[in-house]
C-alpha positions in Angstrom: -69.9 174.0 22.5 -68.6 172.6 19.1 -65.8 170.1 19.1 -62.3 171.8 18.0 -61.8 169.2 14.9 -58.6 170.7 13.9 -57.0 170.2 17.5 -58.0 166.7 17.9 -55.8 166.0 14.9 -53.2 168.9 16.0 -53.5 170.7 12.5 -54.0 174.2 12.0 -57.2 175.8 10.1 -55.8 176.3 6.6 -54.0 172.3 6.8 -54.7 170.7 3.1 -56.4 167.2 2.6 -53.2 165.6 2.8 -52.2 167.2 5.8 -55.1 166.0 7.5 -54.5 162.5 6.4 -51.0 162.4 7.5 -52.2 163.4 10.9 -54.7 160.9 10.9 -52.6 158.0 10.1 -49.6 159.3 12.4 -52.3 159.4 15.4 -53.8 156.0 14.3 -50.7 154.3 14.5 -50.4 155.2 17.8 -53.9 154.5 18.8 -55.8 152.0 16.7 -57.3 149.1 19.1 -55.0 146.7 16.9 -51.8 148.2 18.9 -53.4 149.9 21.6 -56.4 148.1 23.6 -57.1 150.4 26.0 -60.1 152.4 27.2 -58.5 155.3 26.5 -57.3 154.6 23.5 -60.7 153.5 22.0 -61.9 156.6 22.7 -59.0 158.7 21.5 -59.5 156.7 18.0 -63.0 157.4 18.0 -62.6 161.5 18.1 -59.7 161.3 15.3 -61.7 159.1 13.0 -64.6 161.5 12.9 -62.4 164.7 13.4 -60.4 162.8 9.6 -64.4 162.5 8.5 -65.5 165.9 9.2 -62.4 167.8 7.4 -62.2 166.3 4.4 -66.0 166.5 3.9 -65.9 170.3 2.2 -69.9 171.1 3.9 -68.6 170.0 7.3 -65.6 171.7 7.0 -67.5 175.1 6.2 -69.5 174.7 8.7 -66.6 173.3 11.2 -65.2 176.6 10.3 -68.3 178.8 10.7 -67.9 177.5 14.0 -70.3 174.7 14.5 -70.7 171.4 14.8 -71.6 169.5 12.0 -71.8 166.1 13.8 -74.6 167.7 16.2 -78.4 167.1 16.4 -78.6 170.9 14.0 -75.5 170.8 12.5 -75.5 174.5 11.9 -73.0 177.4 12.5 -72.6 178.5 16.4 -74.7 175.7 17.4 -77.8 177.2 16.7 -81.0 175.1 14.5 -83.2 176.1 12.8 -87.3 176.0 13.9 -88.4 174.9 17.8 -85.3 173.8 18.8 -86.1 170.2 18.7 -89.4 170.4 20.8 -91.6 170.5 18.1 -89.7 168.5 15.8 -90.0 165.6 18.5 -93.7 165.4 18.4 -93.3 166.0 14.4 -91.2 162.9 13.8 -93.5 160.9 17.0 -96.7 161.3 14.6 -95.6 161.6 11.3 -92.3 159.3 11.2 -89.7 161.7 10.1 -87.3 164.2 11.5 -86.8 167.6 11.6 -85.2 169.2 8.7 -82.3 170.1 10.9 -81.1 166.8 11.7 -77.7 166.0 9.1 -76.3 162.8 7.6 -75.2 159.8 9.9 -71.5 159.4 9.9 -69.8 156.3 8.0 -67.2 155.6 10.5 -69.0 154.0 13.5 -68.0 152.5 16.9 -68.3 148.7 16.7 -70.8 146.7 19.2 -69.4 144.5 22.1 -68.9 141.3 21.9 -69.7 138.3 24.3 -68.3 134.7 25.3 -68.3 132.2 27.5 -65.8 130.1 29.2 -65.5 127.1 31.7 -62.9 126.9 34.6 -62.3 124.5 36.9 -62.1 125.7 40.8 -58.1 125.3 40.9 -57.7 127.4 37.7 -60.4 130.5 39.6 -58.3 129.5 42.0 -54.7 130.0 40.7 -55.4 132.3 37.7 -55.1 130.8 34.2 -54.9 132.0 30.3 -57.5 130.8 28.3 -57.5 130.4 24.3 -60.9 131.4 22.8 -62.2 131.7 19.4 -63.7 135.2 18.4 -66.3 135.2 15.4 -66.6 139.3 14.6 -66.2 141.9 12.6 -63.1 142.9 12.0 -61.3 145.9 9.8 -62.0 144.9 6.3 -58.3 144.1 4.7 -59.3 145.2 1.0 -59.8 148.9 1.5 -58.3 149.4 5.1 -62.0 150.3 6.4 -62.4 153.0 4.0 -65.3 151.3 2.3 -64.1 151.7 -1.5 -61.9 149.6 -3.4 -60.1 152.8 -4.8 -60.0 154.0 -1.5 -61.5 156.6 -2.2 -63.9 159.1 -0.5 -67.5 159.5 -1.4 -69.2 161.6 -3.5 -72.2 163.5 -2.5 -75.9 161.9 -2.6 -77.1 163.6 -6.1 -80.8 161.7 -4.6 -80.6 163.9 -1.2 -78.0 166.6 -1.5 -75.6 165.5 0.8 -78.7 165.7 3.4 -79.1 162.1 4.2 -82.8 162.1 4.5 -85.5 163.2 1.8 -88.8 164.5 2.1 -92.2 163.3 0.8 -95.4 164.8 0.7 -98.1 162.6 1.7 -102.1 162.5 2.3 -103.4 161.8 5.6 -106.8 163.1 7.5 -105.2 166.3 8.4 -104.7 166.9 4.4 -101.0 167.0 2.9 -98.3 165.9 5.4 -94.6 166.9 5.0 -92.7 163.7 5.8 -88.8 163.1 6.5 -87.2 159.7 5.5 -83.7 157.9 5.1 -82.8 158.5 1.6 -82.7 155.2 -0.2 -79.9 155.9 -1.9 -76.9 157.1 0.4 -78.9 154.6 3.5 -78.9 158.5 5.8 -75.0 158.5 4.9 -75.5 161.8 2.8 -72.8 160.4 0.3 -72.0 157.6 -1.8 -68.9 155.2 -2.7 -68.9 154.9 -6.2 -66.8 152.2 -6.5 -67.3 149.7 -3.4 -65.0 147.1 -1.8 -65.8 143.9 -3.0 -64.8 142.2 0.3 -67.1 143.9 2.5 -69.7 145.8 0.0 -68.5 149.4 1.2 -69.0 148.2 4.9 -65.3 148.9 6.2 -65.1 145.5 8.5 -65.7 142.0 7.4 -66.5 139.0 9.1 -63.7 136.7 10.5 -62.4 133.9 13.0 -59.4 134.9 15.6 -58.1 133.1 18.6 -57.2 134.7 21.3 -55.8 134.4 24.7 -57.3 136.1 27.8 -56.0 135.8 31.0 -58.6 135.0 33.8 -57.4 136.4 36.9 -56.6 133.9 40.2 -60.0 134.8 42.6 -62.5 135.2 39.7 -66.3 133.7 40.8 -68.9 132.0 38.6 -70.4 134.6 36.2 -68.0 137.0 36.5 -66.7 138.8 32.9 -63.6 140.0 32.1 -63.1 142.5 30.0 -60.5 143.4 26.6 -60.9 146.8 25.5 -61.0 147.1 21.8 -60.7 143.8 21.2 -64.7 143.1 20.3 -66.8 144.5 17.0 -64.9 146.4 14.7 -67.4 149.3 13.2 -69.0 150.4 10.1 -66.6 152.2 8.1 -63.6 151.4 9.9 -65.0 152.4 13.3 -63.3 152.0 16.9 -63.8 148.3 17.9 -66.1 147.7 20.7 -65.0 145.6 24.3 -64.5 142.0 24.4 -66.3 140.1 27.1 -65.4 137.1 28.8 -68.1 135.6 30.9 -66.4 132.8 33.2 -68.2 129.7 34.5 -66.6 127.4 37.0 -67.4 124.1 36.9 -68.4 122.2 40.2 -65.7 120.7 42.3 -66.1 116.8 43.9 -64.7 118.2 47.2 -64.9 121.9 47.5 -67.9 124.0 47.6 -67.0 128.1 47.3 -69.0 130.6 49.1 -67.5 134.3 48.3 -64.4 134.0 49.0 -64.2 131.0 51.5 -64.2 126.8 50.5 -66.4 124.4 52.6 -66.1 120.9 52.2 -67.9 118.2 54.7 -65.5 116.1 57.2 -66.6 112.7 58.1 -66.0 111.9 61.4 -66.2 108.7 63.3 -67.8 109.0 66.7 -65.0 107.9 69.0 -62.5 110.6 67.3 -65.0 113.0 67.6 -65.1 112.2 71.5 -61.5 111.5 71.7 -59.8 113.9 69.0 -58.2 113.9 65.5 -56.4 114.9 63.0 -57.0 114.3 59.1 -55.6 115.7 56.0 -57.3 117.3 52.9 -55.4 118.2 49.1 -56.3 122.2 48.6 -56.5 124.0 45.3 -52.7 124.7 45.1 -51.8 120.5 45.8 -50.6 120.8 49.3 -51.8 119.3 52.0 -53.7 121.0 55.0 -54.1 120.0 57.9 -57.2 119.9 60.6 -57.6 119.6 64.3 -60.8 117.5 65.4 -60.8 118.6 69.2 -61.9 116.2 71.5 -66.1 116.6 72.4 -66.7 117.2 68.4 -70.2 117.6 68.8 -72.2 117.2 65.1 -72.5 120.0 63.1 -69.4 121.9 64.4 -67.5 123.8 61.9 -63.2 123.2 61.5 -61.7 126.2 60.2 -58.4 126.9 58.6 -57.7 130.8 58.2 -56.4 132.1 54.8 -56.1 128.4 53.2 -59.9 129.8 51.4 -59.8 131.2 47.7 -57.4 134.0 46.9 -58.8 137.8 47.0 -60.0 139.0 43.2 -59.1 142.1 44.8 -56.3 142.9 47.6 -54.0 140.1 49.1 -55.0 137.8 51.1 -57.0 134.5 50.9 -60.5 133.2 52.5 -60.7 130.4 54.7 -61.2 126.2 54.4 -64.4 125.7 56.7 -65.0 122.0 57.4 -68.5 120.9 58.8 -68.4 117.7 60.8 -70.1 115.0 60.0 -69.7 112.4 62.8 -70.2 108.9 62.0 -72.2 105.8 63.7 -71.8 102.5 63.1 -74.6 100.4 62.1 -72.9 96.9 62.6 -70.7 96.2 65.8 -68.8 93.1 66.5 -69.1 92.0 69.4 -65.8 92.8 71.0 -67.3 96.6 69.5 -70.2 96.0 71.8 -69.1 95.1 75.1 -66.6 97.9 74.8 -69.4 100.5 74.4 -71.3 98.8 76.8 -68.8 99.2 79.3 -68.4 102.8 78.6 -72.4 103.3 78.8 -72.4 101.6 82.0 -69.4 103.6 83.3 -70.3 107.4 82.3 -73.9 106.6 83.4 -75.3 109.1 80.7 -79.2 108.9 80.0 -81.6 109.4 77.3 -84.1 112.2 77.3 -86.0 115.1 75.8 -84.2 118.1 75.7 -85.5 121.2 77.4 -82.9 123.8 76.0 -80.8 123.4 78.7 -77.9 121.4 79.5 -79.7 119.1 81.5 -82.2 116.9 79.9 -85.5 116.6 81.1 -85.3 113.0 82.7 -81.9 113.9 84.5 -84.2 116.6 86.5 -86.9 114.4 87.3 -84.2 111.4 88.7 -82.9 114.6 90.5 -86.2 115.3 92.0 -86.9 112.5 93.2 -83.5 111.9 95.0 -83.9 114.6 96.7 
């Protein structure tokens, strides 16, 4: 179904030139990603740039009010091509580098690439949330001609080289004899028209290169490699075209205490051996700068795990935070003094505990044979 060109403006069928332009600006105030970042808005600046291109192009307009679609693959009234429908024409243009004779100009005004950078956080700003200032190198909306592409502002003329066609053909010899060939005119680059006059800031481009600064906000939660994402705010396109998405890709930078896991910290705990037996508490300095606190219970056996519910990083998504996990690491000593010494000595001798080979059960395998033979 062909696009209705004159609604997306909101003009009716017999609107001049300069209605049409009046339209067009009173809509791209409203929506142009300078004033208006998002999705939606990108999109709605995208149809009102072409519907602007298509009316005030007299060929499109004819054939706008035929009713096709100029800006399809056939271009031709009631959306039918000409030939096989495309079919043929594919496997023309595969051997033979062209394309079919249906295919029309390219369109001037363009949507703009996205644009990527990087960032470095430290774990209490992922943690917490922070705005960052970057610096943007892009195209941007060319400020001598206002993305129209000519320094008089303006519009083009028709290709006198291809018609207005945006492609030429060429008749060339091959092993099959005489070959019909379809390529970019040279003159109009496939645009089907010309500026006569281009900007000389962006040589009839409609964007021109340039630095910005920026501040993004990186949400409290984010993980390593994560993006964020400013609509509009990337590429500006050729002629003026809707600006593609900026990306932010976020890493964090490694933490002297804290390791994340999802959405959880773990940090290691070292723990000398007679707190582990007897119990403790210690202290560790989370993200936010307060204190929390953990419970060693007495029996600490190596390897255990301390947790602390919700004291983790904050939910990206949702409330709620993960949890501090705290593996134990107890401690031995490697030097005792000797008041150190007979104090162990005198608790080996009174708990009577045993070395031996564990058999996977709670006994070890010396205890049983002792207990053998006492029986």
């Amino acid at each position: 179904m062909a696009r209705d060109y004159y609604g997306i403006l909101g003009v009716d069928k017999g609107a001049s030139d300069n209605d049409i332009k009046k339209a067009y600006r009173k809509l791209a105030r409203q929506y142009h990603p300078d004033v208006n970042s998002t999705d939606e808005a990108a999109e709605k600046f995208s149809e009102i740039s072409l519907a602007q291109e298509v009316l005030l192009d007299p060929e499109k307009r004819r054939i706008v009010d035929m009713g096709g679609d100029p800006m399809s693959a056939g271009g031709q009234a009631n959306g039918h091509g000409g030939g096989f429908g495309g079919g043929f024409g594919d496997i023309f243009e595969a051997f033979f580098g062209g394309g079919g004779s249906g295919r029309g100009p390219m369109s001037r005004v363009q949507p703009g690439n996205d644009a990527l950078l990087r960032t470095r956080i430290t774990l209490e700003e992922a943690f917490a949330g922070v705005e960052k200032e970057v610096t943007i190198d892009t195209a941007v909306l060319c400020n001598g001609c206002e993305g129209t592409g000519s320094a008089t502002k303006e519009k083009p003329v028709r290709c006198t080289n291809c018609g207005g066609a945006g492609h030429i053909q060429q008749v060339q010899r091959s092993f099959l004899g005489n070959v019909m060939t379809t390529a970019t005119c040279p003159m109009c680059e496939g645009f089907g028209d010309v500026i006569e006059k281009p900007c000389t800031t962006c040589d009839g481009a409609g964007r021109m290169k340039a630095r910005r600064e920026k501040v993004i906000r990186i949400p409290a939660g984010i993980a390593d490699g994560m993006r964020v994402r400013m609509a509009g705010q990337g590429e500006v396109g050729h002629g003026g075209g809707p600006a593609g998405d900026l990306y932010v890709e976020v890493s964090t930078e490694p933490h002297p205490v804290f390791t994340r896991e999802g959405d959880n910290l773990h940090l290691t705990a070292t723990v000398p051996m007679v707190d582990a037996a007897l119990g403790a508490t210690f202290s560790v300095i989370g993200l936010d700068g307060n204190p929390i606190d953990f419970t060693i219970p007495a029996g600490t056996q190596p390897a255990d795990r301390l947790i602390v519910p919700d004291k983790g990083m904050k939910y990206l998504r949702g409330e709620g935070y993960g949890d501090m996990i705290a593996h134990v690491d107890i401690t031995i000593p490697r030097e005792l003094d000797e008041k150190s010494r007979q104090i162990l000595e005198q608790l080996r001798e009174h708990r009577g505990d045993v070395c031996g080979v564990h058999d996977g059960k709670d006994q070890s395998l010396f205890g049983r044979i002792r207990n053998r033979f006492r029986k």
